[in-house]
N, CA, C and O atoms as a Maestro MAE file, in Angstrom:
{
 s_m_m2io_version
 :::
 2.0.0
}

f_m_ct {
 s_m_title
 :::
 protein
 m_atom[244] {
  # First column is atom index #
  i_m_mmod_type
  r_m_x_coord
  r_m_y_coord
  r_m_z_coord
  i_m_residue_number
  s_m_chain_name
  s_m_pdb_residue_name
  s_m_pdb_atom_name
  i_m_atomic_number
  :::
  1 25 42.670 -0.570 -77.086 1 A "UNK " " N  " 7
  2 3 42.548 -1.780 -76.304 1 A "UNK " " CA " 6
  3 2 43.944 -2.324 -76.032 1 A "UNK " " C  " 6
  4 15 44.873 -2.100 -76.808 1 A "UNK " " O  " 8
  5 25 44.078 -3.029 -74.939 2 A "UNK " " N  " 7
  6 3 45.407 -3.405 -74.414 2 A "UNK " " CA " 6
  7 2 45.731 -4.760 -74.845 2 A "UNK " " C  " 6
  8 15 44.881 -5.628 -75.042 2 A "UNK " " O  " 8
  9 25 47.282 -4.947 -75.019 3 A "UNK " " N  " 7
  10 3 47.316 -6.270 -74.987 3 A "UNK " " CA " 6
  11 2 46.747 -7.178 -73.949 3 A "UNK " " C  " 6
  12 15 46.549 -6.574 -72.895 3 A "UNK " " O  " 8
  13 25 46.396 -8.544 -73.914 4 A "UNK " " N  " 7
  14 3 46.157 -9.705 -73.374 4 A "UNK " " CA " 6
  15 2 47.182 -10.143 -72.731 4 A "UNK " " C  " 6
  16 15 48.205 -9.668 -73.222 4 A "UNK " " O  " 8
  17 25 47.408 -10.899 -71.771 5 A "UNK " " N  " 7
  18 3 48.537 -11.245 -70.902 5 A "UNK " " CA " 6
  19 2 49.008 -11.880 -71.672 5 A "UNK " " C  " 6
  20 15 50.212 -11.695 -71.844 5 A "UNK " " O  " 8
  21 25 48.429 -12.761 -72.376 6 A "UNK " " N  " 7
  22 3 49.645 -13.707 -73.218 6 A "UNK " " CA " 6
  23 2 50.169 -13.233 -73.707 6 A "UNK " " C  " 6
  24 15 51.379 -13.427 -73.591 6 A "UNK " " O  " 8
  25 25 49.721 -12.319 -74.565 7 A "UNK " " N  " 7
  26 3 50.538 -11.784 -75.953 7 A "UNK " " CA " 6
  27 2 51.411 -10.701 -74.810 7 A "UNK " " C  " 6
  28 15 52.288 -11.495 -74.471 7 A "UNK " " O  " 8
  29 25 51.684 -9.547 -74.101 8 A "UNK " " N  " 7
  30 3 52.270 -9.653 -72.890 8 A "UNK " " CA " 6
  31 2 53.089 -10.547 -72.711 8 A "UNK " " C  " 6
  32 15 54.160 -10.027 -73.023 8 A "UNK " " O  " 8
  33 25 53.306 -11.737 -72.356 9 A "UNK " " N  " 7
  34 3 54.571 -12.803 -72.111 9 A "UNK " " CA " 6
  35 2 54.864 -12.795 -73.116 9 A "UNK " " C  " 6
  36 15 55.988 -12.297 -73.179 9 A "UNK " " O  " 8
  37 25 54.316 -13.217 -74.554 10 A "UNK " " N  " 7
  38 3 55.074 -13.395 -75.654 10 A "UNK " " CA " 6
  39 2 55.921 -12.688 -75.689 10 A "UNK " " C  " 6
  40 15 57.063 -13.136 -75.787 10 A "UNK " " O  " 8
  41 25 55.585 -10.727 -75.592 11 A "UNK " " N  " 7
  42 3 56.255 -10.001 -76.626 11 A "UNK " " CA " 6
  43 2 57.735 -9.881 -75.306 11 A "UNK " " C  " 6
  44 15 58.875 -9.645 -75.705 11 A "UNK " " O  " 8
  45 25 57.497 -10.040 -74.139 12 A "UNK " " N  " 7
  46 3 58.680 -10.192 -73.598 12 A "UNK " " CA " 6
  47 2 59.718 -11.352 -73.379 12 A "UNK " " C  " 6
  48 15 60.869 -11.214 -72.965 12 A "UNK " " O  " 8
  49 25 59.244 -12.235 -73.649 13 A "UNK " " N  " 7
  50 3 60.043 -14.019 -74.333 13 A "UNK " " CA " 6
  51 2 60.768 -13.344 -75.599 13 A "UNK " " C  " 6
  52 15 61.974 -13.520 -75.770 13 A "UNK " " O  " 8
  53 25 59.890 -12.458 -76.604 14 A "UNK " " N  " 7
  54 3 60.469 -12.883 -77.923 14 A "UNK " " CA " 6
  55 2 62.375 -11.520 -77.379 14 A "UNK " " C  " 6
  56 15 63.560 -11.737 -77.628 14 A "UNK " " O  " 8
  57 25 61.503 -9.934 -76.409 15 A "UNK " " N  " 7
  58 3 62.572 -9.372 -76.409 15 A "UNK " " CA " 6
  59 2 63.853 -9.610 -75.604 15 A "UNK " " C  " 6
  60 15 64.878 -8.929 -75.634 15 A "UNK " " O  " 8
  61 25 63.485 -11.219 -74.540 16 A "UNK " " N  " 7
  62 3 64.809 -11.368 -73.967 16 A "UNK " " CA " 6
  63 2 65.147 -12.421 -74.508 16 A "UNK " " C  " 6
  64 15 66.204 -12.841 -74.038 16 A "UNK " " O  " 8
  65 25 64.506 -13.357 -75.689 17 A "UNK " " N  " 7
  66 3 65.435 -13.902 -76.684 17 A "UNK " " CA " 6
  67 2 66.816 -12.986 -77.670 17 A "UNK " " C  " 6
  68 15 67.919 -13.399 -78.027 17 A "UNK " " O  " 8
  69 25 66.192 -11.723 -77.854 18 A "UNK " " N  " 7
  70 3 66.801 -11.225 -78.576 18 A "UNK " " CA " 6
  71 2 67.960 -10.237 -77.820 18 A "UNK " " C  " 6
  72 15 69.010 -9.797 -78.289 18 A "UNK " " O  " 8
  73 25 67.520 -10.103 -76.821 19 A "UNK " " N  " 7
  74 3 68.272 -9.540 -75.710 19 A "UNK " " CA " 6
  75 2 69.663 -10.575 -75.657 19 A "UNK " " C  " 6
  76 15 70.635 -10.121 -76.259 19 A "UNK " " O  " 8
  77 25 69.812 -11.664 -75.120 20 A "UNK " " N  " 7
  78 3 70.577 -12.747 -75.171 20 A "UNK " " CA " 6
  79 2 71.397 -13.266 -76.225 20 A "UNK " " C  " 6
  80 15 72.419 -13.941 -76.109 20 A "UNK " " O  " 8
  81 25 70.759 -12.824 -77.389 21 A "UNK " " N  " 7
  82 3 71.289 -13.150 -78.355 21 A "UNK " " CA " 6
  83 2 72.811 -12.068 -78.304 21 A "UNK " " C  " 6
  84 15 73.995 -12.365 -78.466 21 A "UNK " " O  " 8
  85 25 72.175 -10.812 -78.023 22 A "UNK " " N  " 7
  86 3 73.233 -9.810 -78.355 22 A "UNK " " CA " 6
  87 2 74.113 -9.885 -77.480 22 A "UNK " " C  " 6
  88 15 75.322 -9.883 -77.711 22 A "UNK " " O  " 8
  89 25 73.453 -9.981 -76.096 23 A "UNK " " N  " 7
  90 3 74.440 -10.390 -75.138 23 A "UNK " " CA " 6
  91 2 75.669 -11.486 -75.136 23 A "UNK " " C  " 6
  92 15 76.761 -11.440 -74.570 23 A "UNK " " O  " 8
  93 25 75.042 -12.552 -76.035 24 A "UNK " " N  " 7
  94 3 76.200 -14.019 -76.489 24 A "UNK " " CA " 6
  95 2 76.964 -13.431 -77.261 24 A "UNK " " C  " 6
  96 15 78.163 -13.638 -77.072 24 A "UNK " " O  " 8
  97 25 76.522 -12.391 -78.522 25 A "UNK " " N  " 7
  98 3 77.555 -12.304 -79.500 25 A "UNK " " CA " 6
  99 2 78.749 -11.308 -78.567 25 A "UNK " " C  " 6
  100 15 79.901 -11.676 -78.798 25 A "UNK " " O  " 8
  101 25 78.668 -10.395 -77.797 26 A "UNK " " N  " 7
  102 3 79.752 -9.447 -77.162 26 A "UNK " " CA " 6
  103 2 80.416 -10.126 -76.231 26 A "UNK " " C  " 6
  104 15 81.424 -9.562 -75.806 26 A "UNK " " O  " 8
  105 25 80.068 -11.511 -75.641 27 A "UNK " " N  " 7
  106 3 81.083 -12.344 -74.940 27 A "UNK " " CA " 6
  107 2 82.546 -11.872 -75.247 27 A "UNK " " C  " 6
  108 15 83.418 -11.230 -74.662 27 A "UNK " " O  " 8
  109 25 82.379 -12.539 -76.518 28 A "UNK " " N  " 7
  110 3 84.205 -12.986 -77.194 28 A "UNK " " CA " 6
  111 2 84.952 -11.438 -76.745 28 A "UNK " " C  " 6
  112 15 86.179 -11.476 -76.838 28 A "UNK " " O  " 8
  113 25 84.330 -9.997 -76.242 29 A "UNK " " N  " 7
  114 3 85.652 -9.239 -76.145 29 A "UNK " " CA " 6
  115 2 85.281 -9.287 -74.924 29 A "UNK " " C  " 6
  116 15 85.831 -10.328 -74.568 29 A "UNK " " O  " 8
  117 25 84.560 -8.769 -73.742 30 A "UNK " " N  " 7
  118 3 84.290 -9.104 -72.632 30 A "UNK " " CA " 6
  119 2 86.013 -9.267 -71.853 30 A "UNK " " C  " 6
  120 15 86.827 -10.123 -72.199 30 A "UNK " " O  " 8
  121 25 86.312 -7.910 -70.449 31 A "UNK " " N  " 7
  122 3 87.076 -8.883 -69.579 31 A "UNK " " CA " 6
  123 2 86.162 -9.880 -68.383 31 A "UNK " " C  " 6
  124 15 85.061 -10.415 -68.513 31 A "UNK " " O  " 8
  125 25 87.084 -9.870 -67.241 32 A "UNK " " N  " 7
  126 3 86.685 -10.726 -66.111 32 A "UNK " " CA " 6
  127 2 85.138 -9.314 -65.246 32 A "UNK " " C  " 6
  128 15 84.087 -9.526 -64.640 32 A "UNK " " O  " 8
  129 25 85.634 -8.427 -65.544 33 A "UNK " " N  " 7
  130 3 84.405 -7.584 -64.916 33 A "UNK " " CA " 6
  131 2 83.372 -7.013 -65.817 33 A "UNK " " C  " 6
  132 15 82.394 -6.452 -65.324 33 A "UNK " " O  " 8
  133 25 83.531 -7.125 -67.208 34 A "UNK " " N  " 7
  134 3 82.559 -7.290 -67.926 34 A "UNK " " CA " 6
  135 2 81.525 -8.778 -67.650 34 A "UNK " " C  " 6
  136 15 80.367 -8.797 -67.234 34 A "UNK " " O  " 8
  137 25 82.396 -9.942 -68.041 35 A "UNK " " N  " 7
  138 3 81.611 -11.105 -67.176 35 A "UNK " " CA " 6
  139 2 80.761 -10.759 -66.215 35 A "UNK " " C  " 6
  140 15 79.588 -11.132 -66.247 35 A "UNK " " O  " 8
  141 25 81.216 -10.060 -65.316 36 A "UNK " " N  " 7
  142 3 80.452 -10.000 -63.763 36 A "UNK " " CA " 6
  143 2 79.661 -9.370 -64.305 36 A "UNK " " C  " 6
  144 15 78.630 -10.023 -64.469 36 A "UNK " " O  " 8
  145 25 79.599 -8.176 -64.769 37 A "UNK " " N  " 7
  146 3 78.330 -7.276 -64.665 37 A "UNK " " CA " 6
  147 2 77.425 -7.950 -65.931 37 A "UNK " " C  " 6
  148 15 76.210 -7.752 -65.949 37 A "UNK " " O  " 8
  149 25 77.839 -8.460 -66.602 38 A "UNK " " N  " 7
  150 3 76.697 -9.690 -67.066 38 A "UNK " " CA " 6
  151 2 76.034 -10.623 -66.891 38 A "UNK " " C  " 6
  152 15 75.010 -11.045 -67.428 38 A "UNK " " O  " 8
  153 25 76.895 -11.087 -65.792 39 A "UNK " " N  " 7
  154 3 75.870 -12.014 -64.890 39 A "UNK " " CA " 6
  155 2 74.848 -11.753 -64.055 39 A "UNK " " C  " 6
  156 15 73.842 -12.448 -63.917 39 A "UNK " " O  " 8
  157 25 75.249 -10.201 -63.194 40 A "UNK " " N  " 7
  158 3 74.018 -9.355 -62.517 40 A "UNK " " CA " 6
  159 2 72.922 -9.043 -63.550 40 A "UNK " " C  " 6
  160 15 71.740 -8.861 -63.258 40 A "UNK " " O  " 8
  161 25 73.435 -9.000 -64.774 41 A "UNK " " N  " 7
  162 3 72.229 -8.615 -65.404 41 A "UNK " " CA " 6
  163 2 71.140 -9.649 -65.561 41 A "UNK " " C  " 6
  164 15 69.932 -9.542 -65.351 41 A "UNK " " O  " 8
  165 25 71.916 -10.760 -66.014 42 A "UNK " " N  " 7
  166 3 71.140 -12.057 -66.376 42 A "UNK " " CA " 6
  167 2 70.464 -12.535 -65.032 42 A "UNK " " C  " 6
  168 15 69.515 -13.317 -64.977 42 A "UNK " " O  " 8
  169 25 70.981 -12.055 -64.156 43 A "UNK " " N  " 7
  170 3 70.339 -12.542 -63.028 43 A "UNK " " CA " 6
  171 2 68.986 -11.345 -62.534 43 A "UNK " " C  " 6
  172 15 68.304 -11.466 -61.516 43 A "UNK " " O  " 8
  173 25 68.924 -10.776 -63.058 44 A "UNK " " N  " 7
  174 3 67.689 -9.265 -62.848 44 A "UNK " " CA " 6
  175 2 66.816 -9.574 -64.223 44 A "UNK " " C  " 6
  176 15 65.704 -9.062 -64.354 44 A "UNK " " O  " 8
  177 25 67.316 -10.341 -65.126 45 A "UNK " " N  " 7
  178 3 66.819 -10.389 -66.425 45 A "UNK " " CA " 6
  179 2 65.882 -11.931 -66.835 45 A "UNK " " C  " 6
  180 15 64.919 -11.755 -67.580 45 A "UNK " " O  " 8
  181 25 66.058 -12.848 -66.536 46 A "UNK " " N  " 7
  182 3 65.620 -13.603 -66.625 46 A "UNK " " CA " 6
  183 2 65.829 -14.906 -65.165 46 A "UNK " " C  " 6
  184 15 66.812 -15.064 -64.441 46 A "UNK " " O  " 8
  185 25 64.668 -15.558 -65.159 47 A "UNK " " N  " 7
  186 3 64.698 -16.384 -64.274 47 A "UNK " " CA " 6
  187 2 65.603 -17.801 -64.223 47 A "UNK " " C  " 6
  188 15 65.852 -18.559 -63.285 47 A "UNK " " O  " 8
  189 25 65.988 -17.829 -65.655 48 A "UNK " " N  " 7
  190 3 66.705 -19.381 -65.581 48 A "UNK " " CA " 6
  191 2 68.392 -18.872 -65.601 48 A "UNK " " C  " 6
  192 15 69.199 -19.673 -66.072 48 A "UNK " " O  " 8
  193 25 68.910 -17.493 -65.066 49 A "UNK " " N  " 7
  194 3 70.116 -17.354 -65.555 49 A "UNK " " CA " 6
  195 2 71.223 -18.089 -64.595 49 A "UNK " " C  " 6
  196 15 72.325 -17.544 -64.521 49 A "UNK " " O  " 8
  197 25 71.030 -19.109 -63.972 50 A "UNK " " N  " 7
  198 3 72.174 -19.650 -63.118 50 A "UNK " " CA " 6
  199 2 72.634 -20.384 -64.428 50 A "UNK " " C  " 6
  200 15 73.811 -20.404 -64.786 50 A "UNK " " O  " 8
  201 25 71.294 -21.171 -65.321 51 A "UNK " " N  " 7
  202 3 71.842 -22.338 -65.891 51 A "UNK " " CA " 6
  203 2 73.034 -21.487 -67.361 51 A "UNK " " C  " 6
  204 15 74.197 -21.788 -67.630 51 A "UNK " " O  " 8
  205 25 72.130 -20.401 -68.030 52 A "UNK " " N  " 7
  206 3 72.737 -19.346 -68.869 52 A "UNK " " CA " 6
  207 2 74.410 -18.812 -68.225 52 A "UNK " " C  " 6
  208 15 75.200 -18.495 -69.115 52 A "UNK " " O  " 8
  209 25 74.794 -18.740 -67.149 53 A "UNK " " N  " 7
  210 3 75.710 -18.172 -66.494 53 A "UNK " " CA " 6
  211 2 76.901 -19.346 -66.418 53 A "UNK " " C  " 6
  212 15 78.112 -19.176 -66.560 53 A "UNK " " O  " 8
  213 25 76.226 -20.513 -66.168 54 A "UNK " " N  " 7
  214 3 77.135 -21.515 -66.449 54 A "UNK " " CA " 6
  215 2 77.937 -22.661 -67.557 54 A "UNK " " C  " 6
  216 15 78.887 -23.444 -67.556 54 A "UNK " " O  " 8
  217 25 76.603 -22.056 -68.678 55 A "UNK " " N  " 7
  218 3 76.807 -22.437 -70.118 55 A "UNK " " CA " 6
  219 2 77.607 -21.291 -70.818 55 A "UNK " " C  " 6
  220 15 77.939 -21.364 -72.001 55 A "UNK " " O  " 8
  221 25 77.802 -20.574 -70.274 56 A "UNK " " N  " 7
  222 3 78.525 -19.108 -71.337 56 A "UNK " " CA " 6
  223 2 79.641 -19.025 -70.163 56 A "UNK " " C  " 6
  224 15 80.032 -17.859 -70.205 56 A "UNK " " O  " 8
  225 25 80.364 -19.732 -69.098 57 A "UNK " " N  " 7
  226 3 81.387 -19.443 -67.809 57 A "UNK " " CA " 6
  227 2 81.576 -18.328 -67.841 57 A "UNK " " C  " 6
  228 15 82.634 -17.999 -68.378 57 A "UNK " " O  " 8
  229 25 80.787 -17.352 -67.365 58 A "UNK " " N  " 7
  230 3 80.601 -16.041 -66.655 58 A "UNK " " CA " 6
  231 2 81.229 -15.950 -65.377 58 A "UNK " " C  " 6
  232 15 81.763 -14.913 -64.981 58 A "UNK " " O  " 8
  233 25 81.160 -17.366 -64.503 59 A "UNK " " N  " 7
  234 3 81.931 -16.894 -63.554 59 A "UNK " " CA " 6
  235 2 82.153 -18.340 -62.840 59 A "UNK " " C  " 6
  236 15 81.300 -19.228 -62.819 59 A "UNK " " O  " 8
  237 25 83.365 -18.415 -62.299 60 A "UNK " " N  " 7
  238 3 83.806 -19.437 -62.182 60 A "UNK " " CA " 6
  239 2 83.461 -20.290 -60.676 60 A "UNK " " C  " 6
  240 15 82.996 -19.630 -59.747 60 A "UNK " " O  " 8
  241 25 83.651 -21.402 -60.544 61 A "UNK " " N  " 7
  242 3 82.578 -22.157 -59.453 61 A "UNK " " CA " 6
  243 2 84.005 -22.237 -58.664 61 A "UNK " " C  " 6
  244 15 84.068 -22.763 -57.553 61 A "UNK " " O  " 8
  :::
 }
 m_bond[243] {
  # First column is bond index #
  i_m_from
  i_m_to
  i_m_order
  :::
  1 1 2 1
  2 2 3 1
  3 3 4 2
  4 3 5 1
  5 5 6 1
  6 6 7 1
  7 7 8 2
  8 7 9 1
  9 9 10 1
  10 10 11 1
  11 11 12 2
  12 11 13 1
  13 13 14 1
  14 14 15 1
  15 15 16 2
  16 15 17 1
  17 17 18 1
  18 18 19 1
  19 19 20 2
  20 19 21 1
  21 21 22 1
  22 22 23 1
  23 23 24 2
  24 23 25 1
  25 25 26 1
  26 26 27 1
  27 27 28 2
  28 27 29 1
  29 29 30 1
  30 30 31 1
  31 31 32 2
  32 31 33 1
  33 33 34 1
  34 34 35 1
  35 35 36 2
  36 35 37 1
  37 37 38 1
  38 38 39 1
  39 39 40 2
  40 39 41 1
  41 41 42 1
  42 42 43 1
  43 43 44 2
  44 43 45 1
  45 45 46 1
  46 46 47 1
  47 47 48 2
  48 47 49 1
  49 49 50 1
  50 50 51 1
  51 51 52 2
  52 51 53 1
  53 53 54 1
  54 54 55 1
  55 55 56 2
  56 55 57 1
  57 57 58 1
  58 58 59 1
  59 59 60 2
  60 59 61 1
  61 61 62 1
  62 62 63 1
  63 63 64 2
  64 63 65 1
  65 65 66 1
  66 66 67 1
  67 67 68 2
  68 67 69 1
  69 69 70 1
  70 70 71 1
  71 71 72 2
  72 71 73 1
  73 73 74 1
  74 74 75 1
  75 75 76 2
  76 75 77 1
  77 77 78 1
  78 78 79 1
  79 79 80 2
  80 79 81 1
  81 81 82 1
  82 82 83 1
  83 83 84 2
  84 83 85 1
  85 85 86 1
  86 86 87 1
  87 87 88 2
  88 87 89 1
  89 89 90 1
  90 90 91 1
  91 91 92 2
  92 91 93 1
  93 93 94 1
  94 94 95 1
  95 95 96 2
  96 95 97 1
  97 97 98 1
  98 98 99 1
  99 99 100 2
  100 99 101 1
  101 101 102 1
  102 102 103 1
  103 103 104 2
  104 103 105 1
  105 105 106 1
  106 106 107 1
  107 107 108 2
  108 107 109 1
  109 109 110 1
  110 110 111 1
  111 111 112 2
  112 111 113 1
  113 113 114 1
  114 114 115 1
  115 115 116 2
  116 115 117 1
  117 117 118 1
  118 118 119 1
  119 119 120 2
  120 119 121 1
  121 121 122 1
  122 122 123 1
  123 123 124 2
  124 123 125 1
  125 125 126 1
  126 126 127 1
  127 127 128 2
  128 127 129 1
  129 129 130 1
  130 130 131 1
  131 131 132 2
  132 131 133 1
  133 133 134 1
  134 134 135 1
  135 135 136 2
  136 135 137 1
  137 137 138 1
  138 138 139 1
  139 139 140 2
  140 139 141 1
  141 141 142 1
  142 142 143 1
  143 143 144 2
  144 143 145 1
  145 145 146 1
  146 146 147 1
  147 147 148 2
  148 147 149 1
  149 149 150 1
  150 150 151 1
  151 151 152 2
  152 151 153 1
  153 153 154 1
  154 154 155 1
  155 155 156 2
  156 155 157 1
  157 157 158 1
  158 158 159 1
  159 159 160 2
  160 159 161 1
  161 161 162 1
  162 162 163 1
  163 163 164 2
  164 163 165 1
  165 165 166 1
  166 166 167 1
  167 167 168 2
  168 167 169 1
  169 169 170 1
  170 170 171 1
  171 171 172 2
  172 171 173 1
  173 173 174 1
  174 174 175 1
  175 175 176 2
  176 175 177 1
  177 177 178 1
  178 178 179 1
  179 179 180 2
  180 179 181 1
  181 181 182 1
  182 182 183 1
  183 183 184 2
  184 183 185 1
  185 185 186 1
  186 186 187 1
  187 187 188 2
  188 187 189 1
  189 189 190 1
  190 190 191 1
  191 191 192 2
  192 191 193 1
  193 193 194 1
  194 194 195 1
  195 195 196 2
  196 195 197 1
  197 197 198 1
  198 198 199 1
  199 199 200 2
  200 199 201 1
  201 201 202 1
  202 202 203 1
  203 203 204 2
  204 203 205 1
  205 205 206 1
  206 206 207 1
  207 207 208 2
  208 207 209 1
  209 209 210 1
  210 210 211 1
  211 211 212 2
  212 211 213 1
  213 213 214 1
  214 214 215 1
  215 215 216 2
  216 215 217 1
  217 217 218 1
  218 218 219 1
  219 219 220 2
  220 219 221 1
  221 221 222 1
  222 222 223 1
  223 223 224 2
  224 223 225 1
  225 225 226 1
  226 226 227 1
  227 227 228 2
  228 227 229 1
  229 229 230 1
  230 230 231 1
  231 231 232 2
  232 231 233 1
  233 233 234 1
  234 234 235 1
  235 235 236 2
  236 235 237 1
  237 237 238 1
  238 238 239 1
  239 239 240 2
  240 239 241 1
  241 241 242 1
  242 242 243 1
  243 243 244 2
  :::
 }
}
């Protein structure tokens, strides 16, 4: 039997919490084009990543 949609959203909430997480800790070596291609990701990856992109300055306004 298949999961249920919810449990479905859950289990992908809980893996791009954890996704993000790893992504925050590899900031600190990150250059300027590492930035970038982290922001394409966050932006293919989750729906709220303008606000994520501008709390971690991924890229500059």
């Amino acid at each position: 039997m298949g999961l249920s949609e919810r449990k479905k959203e859950i289990n992908s909430r809980r893996k791009r919490r954890a996704q993000l997480a790893r992504m925050k800790s590899k900031l600190p070596t990150l250059d300027e084009a590492g930035k970038a291609k982290y922001a394409e990701k966050l932006r293919r990856m989750t729906p709220g990543a303008e606000q994520i992109i501008s709390d971690w300055n991924l890229e500059a306004k």
